[in-house]
C-alpha positions as CSV (number, residue, x, y, z in Angstrom):
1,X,19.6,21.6,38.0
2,X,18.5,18.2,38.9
3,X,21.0,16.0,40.3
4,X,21.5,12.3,38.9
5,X,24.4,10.5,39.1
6,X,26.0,8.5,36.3
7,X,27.4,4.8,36.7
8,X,29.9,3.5,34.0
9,X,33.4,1.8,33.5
10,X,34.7,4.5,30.9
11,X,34.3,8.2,29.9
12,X,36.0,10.2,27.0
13,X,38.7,11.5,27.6
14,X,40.0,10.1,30.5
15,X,39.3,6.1,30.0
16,X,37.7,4.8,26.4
17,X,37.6,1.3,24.9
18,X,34.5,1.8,23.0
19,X,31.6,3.6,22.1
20,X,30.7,3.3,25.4
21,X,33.2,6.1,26.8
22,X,32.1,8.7,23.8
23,X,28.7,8.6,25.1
24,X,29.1,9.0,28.8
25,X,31.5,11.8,27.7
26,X,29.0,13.5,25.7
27,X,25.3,12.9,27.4
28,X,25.9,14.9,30.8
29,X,26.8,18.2,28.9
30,X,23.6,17.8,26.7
31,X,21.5,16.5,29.9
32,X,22.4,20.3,31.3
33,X,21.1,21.6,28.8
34,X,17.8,20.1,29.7
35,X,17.8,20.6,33.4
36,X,19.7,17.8,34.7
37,X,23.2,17.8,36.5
38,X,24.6,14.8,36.0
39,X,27.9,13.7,37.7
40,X,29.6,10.6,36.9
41,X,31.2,8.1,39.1
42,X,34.0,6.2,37.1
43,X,36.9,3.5,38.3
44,X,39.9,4.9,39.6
45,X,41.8,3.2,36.8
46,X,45.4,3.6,36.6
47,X,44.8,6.1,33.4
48,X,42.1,7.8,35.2
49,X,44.0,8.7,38.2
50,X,47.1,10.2,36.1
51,X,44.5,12.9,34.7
52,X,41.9,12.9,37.9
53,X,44.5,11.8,40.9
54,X,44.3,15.9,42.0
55,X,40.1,15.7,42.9
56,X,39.5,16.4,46.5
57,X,38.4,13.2,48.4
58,X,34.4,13.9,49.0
59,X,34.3,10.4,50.6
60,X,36.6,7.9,52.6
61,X,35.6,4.0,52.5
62,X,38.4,2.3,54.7
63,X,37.5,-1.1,53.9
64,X,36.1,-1.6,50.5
65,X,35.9,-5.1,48.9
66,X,39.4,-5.8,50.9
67,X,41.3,-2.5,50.4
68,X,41.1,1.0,51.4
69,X,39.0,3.4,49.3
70,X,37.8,6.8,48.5
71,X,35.9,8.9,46.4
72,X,37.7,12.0,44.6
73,X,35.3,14.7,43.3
74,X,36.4,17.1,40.2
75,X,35.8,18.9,37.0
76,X,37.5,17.9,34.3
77,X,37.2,19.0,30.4
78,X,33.5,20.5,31.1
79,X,32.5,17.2,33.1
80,X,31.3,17.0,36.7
81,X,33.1,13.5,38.0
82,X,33.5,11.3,40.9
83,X,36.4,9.0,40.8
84,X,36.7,5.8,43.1
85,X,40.5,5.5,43.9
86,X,40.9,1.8,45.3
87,X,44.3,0.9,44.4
88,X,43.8,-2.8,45.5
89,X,40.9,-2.8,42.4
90,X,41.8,-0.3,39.9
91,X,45.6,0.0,40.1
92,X,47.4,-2.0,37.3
93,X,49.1,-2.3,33.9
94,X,46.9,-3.1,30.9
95,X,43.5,-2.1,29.9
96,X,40.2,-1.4,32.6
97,X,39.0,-5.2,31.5
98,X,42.1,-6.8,30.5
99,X,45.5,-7.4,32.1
100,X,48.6,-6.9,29.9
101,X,48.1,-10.4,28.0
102,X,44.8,-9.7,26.7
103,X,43.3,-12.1,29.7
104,X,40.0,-10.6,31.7
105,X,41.4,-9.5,35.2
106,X,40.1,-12.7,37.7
107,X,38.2,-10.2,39.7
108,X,36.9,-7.8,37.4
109,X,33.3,-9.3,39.3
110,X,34.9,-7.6,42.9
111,X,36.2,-4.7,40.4
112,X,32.6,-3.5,39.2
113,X,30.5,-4.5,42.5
114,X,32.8,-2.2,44.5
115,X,32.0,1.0,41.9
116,X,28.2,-0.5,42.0
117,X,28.5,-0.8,46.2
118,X,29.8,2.9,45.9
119,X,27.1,4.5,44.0
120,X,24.2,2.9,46.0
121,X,26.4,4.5,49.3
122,X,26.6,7.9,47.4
123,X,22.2,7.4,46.3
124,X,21.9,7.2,50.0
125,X,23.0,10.2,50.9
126,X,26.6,9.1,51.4
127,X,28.4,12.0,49.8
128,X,25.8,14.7,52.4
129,X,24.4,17.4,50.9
130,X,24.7,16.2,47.0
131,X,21.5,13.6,46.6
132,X,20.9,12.3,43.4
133,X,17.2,12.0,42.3
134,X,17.9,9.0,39.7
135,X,20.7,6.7,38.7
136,X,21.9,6.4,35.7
137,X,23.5,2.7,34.8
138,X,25.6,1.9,31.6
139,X,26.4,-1.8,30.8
140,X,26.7,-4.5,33.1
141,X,29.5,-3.2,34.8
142,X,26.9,-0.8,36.9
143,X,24.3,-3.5,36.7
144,X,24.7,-4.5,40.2
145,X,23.2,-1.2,41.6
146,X,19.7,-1.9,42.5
147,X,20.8,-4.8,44.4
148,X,22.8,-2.6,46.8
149,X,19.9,-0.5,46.5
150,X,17.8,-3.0,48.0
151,X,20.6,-4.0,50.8
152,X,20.3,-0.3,52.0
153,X,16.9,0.0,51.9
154,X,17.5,3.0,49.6
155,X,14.7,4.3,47.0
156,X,15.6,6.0,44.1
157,X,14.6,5.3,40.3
158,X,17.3,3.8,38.2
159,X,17.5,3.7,34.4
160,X,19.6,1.0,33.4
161,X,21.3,1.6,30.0
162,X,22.1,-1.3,27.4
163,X,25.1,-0.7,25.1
164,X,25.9,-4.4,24.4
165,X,23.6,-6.9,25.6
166,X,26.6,-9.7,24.7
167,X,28.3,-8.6,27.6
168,X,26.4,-10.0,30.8
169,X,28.8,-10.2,33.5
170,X,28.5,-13.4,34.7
171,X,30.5,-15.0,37.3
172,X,30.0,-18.3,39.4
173,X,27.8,-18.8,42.5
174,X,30.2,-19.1,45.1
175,X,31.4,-15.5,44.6
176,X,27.7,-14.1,45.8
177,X,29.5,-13.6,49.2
178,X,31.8,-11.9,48.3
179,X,30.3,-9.7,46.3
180,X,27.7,-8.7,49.2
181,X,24.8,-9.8,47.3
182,X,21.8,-11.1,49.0
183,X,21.8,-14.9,47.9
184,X,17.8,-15.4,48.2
185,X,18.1,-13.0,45.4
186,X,19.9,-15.8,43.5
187,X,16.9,-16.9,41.4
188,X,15.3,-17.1,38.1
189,X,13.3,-13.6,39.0
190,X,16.6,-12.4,39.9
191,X,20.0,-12.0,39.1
192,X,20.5,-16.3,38.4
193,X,21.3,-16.9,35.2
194,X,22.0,-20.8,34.3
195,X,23.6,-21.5,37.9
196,X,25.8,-18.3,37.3
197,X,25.2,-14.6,38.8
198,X,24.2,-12.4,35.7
199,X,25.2,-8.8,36.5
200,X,24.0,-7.6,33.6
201,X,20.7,-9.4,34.2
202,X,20.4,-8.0,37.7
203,X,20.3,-4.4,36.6
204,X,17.3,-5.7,33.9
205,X,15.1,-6.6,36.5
206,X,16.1,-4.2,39.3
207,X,15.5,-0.8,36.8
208,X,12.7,1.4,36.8
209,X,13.3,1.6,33.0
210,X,15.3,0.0,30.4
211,X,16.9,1.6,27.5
212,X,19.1,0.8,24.5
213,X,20.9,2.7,22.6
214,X,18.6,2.8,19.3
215,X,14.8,1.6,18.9
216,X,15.9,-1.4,16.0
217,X,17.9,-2.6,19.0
218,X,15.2,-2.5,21.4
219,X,13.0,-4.5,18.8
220,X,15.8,-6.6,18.1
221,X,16.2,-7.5,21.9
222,X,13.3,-9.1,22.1
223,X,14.3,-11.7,19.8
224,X,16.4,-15.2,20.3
225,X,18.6,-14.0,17.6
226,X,19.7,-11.0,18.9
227,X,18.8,-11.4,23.0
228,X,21.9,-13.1,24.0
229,X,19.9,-15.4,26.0
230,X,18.2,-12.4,27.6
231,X,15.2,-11.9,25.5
232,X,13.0,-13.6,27.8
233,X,13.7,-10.8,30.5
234,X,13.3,-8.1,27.8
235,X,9.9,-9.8,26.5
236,X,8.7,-9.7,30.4
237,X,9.6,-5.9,30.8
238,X,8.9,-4.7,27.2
239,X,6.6,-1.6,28.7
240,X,9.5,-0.7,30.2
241,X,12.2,-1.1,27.1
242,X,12.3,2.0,24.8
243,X,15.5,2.6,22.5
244,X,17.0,6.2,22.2
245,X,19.5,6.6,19.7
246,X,23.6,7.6,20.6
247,X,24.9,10.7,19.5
248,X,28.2,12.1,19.3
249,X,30.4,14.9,20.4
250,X,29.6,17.3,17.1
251,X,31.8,19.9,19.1
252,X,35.0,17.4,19.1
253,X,33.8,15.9,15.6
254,X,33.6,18.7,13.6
255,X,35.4,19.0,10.0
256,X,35.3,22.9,9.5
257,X,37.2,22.7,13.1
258,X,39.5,19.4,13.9
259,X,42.9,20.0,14.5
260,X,43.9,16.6,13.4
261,X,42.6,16.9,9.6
262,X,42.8,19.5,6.8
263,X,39.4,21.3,7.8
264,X,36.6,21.6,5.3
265,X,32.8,22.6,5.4
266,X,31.6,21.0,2.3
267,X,32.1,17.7,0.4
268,X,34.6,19.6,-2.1
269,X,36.8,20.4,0.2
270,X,37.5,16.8,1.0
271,X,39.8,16.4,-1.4
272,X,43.1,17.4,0.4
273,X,42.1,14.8,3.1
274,X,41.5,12.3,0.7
275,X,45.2,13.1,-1.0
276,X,46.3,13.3,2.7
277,X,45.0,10.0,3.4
278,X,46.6,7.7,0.9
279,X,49.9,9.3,1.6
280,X,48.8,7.9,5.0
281,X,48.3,4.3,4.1
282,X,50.5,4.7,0.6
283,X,47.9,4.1,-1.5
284,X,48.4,5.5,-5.0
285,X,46.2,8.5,-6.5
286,X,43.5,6.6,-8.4
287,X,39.4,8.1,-9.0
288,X,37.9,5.1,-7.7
289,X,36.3,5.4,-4.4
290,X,38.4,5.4,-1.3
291,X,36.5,3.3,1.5
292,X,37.8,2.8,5.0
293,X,37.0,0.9,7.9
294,X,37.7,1.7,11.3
295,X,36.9,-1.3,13.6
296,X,37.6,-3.8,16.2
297,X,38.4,-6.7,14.3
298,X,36.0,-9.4,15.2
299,X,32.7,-11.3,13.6
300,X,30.6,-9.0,15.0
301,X,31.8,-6.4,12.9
302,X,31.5,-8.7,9.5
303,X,34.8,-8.2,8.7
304,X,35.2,-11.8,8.0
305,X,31.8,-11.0,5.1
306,X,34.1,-8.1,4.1
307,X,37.3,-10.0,3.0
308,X,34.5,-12.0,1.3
309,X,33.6,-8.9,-0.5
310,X,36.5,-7.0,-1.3
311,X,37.8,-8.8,-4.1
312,X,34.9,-7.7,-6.5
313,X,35.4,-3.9,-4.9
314,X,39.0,-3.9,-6.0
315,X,38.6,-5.1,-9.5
316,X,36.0,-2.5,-9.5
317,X,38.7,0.1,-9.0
318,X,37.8,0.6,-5.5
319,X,40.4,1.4,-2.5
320,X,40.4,0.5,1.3
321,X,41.8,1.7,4.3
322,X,41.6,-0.6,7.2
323,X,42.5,0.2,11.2
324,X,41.8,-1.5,14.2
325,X,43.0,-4.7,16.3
326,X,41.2,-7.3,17.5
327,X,41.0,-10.9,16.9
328,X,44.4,-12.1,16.1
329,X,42.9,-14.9,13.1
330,X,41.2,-11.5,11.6
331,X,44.6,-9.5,12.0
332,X,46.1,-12.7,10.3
333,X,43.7,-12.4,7.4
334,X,43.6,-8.7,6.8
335,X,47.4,-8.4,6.8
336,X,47.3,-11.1,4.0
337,X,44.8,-9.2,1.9
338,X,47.2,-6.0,1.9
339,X,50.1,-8.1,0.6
340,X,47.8,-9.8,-2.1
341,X,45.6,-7.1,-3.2
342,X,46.9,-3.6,-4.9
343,X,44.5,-0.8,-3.4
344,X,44.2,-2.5,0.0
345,X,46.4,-1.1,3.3
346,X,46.3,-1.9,6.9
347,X,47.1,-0.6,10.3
348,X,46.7,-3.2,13.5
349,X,46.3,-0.8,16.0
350,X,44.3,1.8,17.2
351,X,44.9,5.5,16.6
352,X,42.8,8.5,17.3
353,X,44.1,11.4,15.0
354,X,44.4,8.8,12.1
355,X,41.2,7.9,12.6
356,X,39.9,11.3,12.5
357,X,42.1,11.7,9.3
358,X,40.3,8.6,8.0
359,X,37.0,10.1,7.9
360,X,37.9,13.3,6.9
361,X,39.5,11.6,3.9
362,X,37.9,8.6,3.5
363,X,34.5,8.3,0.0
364,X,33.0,5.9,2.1
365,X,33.0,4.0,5.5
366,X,32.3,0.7,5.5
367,X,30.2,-1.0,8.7
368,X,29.2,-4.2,7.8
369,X,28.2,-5.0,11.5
370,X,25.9,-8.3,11.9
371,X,24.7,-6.8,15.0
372,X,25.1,-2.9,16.3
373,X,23.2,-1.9,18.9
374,X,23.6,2.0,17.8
375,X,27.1,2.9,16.1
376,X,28.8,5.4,16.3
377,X,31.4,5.4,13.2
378,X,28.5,6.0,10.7
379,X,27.5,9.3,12.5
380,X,31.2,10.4,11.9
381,X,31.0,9.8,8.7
382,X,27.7,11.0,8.2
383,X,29.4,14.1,9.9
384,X,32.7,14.0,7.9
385,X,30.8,13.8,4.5
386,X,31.8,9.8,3.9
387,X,29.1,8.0,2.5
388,X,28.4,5.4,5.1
389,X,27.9,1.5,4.2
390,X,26.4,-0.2,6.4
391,X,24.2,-3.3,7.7
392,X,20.2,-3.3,8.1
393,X,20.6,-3.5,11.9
394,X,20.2,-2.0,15.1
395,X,21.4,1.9,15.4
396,X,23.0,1.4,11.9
397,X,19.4,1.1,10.2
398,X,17.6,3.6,12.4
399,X,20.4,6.0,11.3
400,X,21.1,5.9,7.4
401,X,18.7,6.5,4.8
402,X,19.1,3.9,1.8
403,X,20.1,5.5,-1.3
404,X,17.5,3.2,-3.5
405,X,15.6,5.2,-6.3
406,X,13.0,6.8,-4.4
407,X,15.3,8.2,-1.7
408,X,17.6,9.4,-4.5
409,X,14.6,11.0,-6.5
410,X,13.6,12.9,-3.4
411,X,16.9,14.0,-2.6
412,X,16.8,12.2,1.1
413,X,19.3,9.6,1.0
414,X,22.5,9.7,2.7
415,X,24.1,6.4,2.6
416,X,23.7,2.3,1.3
417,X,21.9,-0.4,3.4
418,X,22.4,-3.6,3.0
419,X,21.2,-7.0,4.2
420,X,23.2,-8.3,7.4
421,X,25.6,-11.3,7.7
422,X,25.5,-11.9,4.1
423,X,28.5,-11.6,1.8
424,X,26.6,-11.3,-1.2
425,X,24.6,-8.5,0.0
426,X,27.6,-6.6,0.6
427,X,29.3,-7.3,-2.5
428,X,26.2,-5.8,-4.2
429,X,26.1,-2.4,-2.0
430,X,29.9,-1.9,-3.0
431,X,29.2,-2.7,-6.3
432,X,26.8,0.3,-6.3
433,X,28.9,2.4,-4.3
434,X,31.1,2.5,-7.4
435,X,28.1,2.9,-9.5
436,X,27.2,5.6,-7.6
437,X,30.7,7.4,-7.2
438,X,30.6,7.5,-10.7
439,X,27.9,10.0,-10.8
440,X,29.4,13.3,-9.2
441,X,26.2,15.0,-8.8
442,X,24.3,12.0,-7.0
443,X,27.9,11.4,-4.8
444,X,27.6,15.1,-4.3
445,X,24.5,15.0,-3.1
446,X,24.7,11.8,-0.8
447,X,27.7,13.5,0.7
448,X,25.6,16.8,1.6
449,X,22.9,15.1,2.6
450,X,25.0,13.2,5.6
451,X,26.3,16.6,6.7
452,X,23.5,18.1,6.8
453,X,21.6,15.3,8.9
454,X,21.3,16.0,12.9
455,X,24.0,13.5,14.3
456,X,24.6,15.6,18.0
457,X,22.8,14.6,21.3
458,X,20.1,17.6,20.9
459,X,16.6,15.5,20.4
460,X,18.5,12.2,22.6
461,X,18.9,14.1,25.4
462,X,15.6,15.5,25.1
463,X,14.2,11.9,25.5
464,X,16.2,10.8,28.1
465,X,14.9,13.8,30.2
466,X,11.7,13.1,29.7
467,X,12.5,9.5,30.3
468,X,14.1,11.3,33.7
469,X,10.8,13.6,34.4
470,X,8.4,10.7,34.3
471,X,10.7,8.6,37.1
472,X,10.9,11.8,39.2
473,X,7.6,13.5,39.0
């Protein structure tokens, strides 16, 4: 096995927030399969250490960003991980980004270039006889890597991941000290971005290669509308940008096999999920479709074009499920649509085995994203045999085929595509998501079509080790 070693803020099942976490859970166990042990070096979050505190310290670090630190190696659920236990960063109440009012921790900046300080230590050789060969970074909280990299005079090949490009990492200029950055690096060609330091913009221009996490989001990047402000970087390394689609875990996501769901291997046996589910949300029996969303509540997801929507889907004898949390106007307004609207139930919150219940359950799943840089709910559903809804953009697009005429004729589609941040658009795809519905054959067929269609990490991982292959020689 090769060795690389994995950078990120989260991993299923020890720390998740996001998509994020599912995916660094799920890519090292495919990446074996391909030649490539990857080990991943995660926060010692106060969640993390409750499941990982037993690893045996590989590494001690007595002065770390102002604290005492050390690195704890382990297996844990199949996955080869290092964890950095710095109490003075990591231990607290309240979420890995967030204290317990929903505020971003003042030194998440510190937080991050400590786990980024580590892994340059541990590409140098740090940890003795385990070298990785190439670095894998994921978001901007690793971003800071091949600055460290450059501090130690350390040469290794780094592929620097993009989940979210909204999420730079900035912080101010007088904190380059205290990060131990190098502050001639403090430039447009660097990590500068508008007088600020850009994390996120350091690991652009310090990587070997870019990826995201589908190829409409790497197209996408390149643009004003969707670069965040960053699209001039991505436009200035495009021979180096290449998207490679997400998968998911289709061990943990499996119908015929989840122990949170009444199991099923084909679309008919949905229906003691679906009965199951609106018992869940007491919704009453009806033979209109039952969609469901399961979402952070914000405008990124388009659930504000959604409450637009819903009216029209309702009237149309449609049902939806809604949970997630979020922004608290958006809580606000969903509540108020499950008071005024029959057919329409809500949960603020997050869940795991009800969400799993969802898409067992659930005729369709609604992602009416105006930006996704891959998704990962419409693969479930794609996997779960829910007819997925979603937006022409990013992974979303790359991953759905439209069920227009020609699709349908050929027997190829598997879901409905409609046009991004546009209500209208969206009232018309659930309008024929009701038309269709009412066709059991063509619903049958949509739904077989989605579970049948390759949704794991088999060909991803292929391409990220050739990506890995072409770094290493």
């Amino acid at each position: 096995m090769k060795p690389a070693l994995a950078v990120a803020s989260e991993c299923v099942p020890l720390v998740k927030t996001g998509g994020l976490a599912d995916v660094t859970g799920a890519l090292p166990g495919a990446m074996a399969a391909n030649g490539w042990g990857v080990r991943t070096l995660l926060p010692g979050y106060r969640m993390v250490m409750a499941q990982a505190g037993h690893g045996v310290a590989v590494l001690d670090l007595p002065d770390l960003c102002g604290g005492p630190a050390r690195v704890l190696a382990l297996q844990h659920d199949g996955l080869d991980l290092l964890v950095l236990d710095a109490p003075h960063l990591y231990d607290r109440d309240g979420s890995p980004y967030l204290d317990a009012e929903g505020n971003d921790w003042p030194d998440n900046d510190l937080r991050f270039a400590a786990l980024c300080q580590v892994a340059a230590r541990i590409a140098g050789g740090a940890l003795g006889d385990w070298v990785p060969r190439l670095l894998h970074l994921h978001d901007w909280q690793a971003a800071l890597v091949p600055e460290y990299l450059a501090l130690l005079d350390v040469q290794v090949p780094v592929v620097m991941t993009i989940h979210n490009i909204a999420f730079h990492g900035l912080t101010t200029a007088d904190r380059i000290a205290a990060l131990g950055l190098e502050r001639a690096r403090f430039t447009p060609e660097g990590y500068e971005y508008y007088g600020h330091v850009s994390a996120l913009k350091a690991g652009l221009v310090g990587a070997d290669r870019i990826t995201t996490v589908s190829p409409t989001y790497a197209r996408e990047l390149t643009t004003p509308a969707f670069g965040m402000g960053l699209d001039g970087v991505i436009r200035a390394r495009q021979h180096l940008v290449g998207g490679i689609l997400n998968g998911i875990d289709t061990a943990l996501w499996n119908p015929a096999r989840d122990p949170h769901i009444h199991r099923f291997r084909a679309p008919r046996g949905k229906a003691a999920a679906r009965r199951a589910l609106r018992e869940d949300f007491a919704l009453p029996a009806s033979k209109g479709p039952l969609a469901v969303v399961i979402s952070r509540l914000s405008a990124q997801k388009g659930l504000d074009l959604l409450l637009e929507a819903l009216p029209g889907f309702i009237a149309a004898g449609g049902q939806l499920a809604l949970l997630g949390s979020g922004d608290r106007a958006l809580e606000h307004a969903w509540l108020q649509a499950a008071r005024d609207m029959a057919g329409v139930s809500v949960r603020i919150g997050y869940d795991e085995a009800l969400a799993h219940r969802m898409f067992a359950g659930a005729d369709a799943v609604l992602v009416p994203s105006r930006f996704e840089p891959c998704g990962l709910t419409q693969l479930y559903a794609l996997r779960y045999g829910a007819v997925p809804v979603v937006a022409r953009t990013g992974g979303l697009a790359d991953t759905v085929i439209h069920a227009n005429d020609a699709a349908l004729r050929a027997g190829v589609a598997t879901g409905l595509v409609h046009d991004p941040d546009d209500a209208a658009a969206l009232s018309a795809a659930l309008a024929q998501l009701c038309a269709l519905h009412a066709r059991p054959q063509v619903w049958s067929s949509l739904q077989t079509n989605g579970m049948k269609h390759p949704v794991g990490w088999e060909s991803s991982s292929r391409d990220y080790a050739r990506l890995f292959e072409t770094l290493v020689g």
